[in-house]
C-alpha positions as a Markdown table, in Angstrom:
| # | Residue | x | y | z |
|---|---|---|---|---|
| 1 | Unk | 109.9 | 98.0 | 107.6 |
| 2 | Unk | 111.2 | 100.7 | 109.5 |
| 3 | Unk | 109.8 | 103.9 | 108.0 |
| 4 | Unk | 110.6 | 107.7 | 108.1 |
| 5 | Unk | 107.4 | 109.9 | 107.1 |
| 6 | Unk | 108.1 | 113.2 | 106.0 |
| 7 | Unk | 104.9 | 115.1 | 106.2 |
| 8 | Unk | 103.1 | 118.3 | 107.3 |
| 9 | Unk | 99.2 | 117.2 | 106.7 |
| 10 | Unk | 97.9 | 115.9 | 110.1 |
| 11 | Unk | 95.3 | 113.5 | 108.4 |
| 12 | Unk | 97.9 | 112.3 | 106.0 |
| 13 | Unk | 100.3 | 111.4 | 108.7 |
| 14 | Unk | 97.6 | 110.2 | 110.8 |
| 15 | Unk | 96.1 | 108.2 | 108.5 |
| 16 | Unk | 99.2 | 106.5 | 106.9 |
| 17 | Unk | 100.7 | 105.8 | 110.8 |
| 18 | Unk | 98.0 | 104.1 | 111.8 |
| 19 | Unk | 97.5 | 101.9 | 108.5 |
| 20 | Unk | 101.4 | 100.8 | 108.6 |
| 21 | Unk | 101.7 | 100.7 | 112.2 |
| 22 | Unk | 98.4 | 98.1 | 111.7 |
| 23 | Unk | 100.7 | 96.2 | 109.1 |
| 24 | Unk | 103.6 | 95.8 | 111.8 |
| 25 | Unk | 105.7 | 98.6 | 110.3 |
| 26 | Unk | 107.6 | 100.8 | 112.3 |
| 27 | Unk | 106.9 | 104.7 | 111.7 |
| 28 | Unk | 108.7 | 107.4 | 112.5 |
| 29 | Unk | 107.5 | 111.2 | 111.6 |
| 30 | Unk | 108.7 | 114.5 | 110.7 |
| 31 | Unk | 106.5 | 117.3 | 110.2 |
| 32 | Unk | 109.2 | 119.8 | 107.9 |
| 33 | Unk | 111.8 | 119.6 | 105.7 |
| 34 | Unk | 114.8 | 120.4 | 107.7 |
| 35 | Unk | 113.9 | 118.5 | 110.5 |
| 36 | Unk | 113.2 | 115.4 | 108.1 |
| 37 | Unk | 116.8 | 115.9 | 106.5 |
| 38 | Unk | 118.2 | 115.9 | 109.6 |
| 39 | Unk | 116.0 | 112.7 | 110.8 |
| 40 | Unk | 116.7 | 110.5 | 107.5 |
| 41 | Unk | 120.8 | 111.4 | 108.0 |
| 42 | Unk | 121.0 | 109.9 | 111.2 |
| 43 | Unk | 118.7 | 107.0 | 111.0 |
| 44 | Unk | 118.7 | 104.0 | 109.3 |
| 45 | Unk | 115.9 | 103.5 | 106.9 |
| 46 | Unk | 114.2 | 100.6 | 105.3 |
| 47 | Unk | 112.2 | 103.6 | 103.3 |
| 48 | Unk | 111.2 | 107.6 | 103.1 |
| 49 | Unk | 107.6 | 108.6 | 102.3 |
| 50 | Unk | 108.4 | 111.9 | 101.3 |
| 51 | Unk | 105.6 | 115.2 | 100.5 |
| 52 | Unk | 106.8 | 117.7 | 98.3 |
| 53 | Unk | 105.5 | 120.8 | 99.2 |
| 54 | Unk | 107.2 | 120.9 | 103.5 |
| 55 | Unk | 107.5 | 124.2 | 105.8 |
| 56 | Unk | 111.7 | 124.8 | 105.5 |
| 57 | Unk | 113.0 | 123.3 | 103.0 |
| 58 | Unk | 110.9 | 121.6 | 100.2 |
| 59 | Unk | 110.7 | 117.7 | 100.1 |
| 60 | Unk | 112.8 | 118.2 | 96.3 |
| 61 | Unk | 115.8 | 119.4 | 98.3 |
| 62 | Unk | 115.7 | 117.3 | 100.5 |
| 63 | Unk | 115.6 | 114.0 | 98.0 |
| 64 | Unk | 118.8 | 116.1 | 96.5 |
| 65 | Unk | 120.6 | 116.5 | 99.6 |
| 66 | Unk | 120.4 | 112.9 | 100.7 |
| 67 | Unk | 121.7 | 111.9 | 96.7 |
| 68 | Unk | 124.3 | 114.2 | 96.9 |
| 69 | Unk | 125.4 | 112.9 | 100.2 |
| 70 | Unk | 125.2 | 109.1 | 98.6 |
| 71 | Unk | 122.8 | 108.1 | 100.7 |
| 72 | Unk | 120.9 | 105.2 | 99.5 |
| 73 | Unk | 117.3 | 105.0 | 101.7 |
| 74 | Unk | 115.0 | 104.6 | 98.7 |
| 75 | Unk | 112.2 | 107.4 | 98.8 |
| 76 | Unk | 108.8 | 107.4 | 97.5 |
| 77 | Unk | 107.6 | 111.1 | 96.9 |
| 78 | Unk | 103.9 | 111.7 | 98.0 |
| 79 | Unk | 102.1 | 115.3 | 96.1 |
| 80 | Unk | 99.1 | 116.8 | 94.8 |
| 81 | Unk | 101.4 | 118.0 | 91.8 |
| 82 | Unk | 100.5 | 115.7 | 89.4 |
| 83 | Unk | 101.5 | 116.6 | 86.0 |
| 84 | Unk | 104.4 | 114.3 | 84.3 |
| 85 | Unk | 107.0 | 117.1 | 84.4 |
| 86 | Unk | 106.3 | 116.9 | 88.1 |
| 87 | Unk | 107.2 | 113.7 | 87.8 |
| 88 | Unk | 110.0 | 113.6 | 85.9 |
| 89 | Unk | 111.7 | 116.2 | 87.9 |
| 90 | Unk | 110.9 | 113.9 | 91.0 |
| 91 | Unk | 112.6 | 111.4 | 89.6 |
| 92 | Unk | 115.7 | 113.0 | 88.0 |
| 93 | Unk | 116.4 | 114.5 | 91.6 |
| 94 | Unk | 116.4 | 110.4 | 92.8 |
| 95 | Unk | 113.1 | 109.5 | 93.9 |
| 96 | Unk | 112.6 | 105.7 | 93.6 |
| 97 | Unk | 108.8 | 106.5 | 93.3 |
| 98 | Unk | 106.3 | 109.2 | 92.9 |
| 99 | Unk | 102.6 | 108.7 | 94.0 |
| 100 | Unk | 99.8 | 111.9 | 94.1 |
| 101 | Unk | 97.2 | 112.5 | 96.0 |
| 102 | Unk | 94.9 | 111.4 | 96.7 |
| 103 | Unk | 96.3 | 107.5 | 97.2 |
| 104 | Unk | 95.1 | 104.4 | 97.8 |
| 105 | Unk | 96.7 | 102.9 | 101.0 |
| 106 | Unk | 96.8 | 99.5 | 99.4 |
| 107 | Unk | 99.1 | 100.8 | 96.2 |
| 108 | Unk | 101.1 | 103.0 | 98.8 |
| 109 | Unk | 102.2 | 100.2 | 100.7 |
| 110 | Unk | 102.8 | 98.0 | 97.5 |
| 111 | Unk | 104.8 | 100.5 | 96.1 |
| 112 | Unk | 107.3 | 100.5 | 99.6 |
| 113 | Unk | 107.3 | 96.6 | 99.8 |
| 114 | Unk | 108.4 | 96.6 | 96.2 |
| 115 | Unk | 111.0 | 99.7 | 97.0 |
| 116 | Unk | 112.5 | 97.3 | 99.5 |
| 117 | Unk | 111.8 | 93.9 | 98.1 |
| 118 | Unk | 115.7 | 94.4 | 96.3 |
| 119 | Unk | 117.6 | 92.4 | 99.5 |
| 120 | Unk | 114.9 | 89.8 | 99.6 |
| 121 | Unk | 114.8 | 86.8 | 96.9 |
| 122 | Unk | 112.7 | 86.9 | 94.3 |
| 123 | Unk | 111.4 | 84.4 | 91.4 |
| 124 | Unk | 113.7 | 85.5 | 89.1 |
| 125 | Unk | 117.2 | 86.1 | 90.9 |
| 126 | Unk | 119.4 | 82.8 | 90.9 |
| 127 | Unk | 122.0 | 82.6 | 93.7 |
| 128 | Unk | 124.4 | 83.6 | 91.6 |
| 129 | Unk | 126.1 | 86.9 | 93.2 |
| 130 | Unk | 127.9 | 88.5 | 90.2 |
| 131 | Unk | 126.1 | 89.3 | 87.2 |
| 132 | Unk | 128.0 | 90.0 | 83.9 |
| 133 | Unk | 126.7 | 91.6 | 80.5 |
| 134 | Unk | 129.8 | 92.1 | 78.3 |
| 135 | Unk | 132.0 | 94.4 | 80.1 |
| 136 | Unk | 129.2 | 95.2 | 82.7 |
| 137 | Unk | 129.1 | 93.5 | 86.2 |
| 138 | Unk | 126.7 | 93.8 | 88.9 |
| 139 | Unk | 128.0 | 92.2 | 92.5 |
| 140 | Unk | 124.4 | 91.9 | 94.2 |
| 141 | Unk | 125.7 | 91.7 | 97.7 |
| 142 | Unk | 127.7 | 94.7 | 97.6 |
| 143 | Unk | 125.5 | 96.2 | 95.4 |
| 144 | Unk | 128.5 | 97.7 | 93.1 |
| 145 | Unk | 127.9 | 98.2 | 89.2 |
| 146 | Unk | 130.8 | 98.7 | 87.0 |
| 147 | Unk | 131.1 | 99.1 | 83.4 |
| 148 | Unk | 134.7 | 98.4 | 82.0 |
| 149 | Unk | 135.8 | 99.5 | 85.3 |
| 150 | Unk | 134.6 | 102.5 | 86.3 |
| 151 | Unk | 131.8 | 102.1 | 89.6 |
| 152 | Unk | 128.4 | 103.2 | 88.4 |
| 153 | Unk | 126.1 | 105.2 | 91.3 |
| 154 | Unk | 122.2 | 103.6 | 91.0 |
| 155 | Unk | 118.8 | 103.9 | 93.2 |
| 156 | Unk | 117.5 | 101.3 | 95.1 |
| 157 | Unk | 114.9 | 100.7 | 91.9 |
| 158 | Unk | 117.7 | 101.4 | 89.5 |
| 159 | Unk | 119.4 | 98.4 | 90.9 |
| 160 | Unk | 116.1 | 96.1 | 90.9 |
| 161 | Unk | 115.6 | 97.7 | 87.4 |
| 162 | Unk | 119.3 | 96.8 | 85.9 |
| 163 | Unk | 119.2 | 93.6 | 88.1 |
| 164 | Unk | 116.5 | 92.3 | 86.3 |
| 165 | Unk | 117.4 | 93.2 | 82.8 |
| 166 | Unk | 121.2 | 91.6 | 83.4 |
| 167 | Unk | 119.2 | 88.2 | 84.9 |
| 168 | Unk | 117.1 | 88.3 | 82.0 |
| 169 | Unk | 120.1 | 89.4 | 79.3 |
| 170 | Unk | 119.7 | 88.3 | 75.7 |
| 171 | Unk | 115.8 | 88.4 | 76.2 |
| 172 | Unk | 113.3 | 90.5 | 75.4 |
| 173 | Unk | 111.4 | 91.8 | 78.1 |
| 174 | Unk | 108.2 | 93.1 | 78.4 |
| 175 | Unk | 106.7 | 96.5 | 80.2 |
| 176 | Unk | 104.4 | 94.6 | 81.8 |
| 177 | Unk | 106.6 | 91.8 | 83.0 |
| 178 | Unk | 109.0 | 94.9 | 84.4 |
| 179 | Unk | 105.8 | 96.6 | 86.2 |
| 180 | Unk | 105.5 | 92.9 | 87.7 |
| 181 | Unk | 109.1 | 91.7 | 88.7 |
| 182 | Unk | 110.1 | 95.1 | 89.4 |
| 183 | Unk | 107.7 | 97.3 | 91.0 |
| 184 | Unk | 105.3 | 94.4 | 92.5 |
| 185 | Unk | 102.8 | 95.8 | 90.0 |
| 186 | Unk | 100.6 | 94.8 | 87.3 |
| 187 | Unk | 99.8 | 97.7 | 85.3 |
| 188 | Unk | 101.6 | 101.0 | 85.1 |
| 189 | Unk | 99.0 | 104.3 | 87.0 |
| 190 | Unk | 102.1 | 106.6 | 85.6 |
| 191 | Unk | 101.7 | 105.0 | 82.3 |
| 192 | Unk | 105.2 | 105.7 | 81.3 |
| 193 | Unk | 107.2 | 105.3 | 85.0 |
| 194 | Unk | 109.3 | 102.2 | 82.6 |
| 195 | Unk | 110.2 | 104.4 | 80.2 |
| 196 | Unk | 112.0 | 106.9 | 82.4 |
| 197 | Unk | 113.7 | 104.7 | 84.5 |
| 198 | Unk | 114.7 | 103.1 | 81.7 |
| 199 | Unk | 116.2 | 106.6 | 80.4 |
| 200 | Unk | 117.8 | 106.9 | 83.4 |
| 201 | Unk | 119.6 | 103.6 | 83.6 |
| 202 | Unk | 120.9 | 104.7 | 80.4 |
| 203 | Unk | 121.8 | 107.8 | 80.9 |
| 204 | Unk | 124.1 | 105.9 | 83.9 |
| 205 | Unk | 125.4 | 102.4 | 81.9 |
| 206 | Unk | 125.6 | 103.6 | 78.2 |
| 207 | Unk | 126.3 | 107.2 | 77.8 |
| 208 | Unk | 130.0 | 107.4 | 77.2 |
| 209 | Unk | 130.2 | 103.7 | 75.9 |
| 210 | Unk | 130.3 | 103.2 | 72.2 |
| 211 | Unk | 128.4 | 99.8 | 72.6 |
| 212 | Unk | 124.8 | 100.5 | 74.0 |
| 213 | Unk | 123.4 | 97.5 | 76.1 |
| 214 | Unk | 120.6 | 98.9 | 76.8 |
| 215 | Unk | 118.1 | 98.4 | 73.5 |
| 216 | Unk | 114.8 | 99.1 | 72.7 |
| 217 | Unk | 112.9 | 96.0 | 70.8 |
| 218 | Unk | 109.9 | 98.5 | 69.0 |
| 219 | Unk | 106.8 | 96.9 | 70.2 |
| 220 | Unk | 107.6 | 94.5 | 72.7 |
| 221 | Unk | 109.7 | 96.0 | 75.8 |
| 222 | Unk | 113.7 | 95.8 | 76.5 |
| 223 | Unk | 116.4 | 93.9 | 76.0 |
| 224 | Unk | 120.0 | 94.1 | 77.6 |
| 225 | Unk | 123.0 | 92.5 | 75.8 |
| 226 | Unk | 124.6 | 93.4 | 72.2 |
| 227 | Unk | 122.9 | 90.8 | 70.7 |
């Protein structure tokens, strides 16, 4: 992977190059805000590790600028704030995924091969390249949702997220099985990270439809379809 850290800790950025670097990752650092905006606009990103609290310009504005702008470079926000509104806010602004500190390395780097696991095959995509749920269609090598024609703007785990659903449309699915196929993960340290990325897939594929595809089966998980 070829990743852009955006930190001001020395030990943090010391400790993470050397770890991914040791992996065969390419690193590249930025120690504020504006210079990291700057740095993630004109590179080309496999991933952004991305602290919150940056000399210049905080690491919040610059996760809004680059979704603003459209760019795509999934982002995995790294903090010592740690309460769930933190987190929510993180990931409203378009963070693909939030970790605090202290981290393990292990789950840091799980969490970014998962982020960019979305272009690589996995046990449950078929080769199939459009997906289609009633009037919704998913073209997964353009990477372009619509819903009864109007283009639909996701995250990098958004996609994975509404990718898996539509593959597995007409079943219920599971939390766990989510945490699994989705975030490379077998149980949930945000205990509710499904929840609101399902609430924001929603927020993106069914508000303003009067048939919701997105439905919750009480109990048991997800399902995707009107049936």
């Amino acid at each position: 992977m070829n990743l852009l850290l955006i930190e001001d800790d020395v030990r943090i950025v010391e400790f993470l190059g050397r770890g991914l670097r040791a992996e065969g990752h390419k690193v590249e650092v930025e120690n504020d805000g504006l210079s990291g905006l700057e740095r993630a606009r004109s590179g080309t990103w496999d991933a952004i590790v991305l602290d919150l609290m940056l000399p210049h310009l905080d690491g919040r504005e610059v996760c809004r600028s680059l979704r603003i702008e459209k760019n795509p470079t999934p982002v995995l926000m790294l903090t010592a704030m740690d309460s769930t509104e933190d987190i929510v806010r993180g990931l409203r602004l378009g963070a693909d995924d939030y970790m605090t500190k202290p981290f393990a390395f292990d789950e840091l780097l799980a969490r970014l091969e998962s982020m960019t696991s979305r272009n690589t095959p996995n046990q449950w995509k078929s080769r199939k390249s459009l997906l289609e749920v009633d009037d919704l269609s998913f073209d997964r090598d353009a990477l372009i949702v619509e819903r009864d024609g109007r283009v639909i703007d996701l995250t990098s785990l958004e996609y994975a997220l509404l990718e898996f659903l539509m593959v597995e449309s007409g079943k219920v699915v599971s939390r766990a099985r989510i945490l699994q196929n989705v975030w490379g993960v077998s149980e949930d340290p945000l205990t509710n990270v499904v929840d609101v990325y399902i609430r924001r897939l929603r927020a993106k594929v069914d508000d303003g439809f009067n048939t919701k595809l997105i439905n919750t089966v009480r109990g048991r998980g997800y399902r995707l379809g009107t049936r």
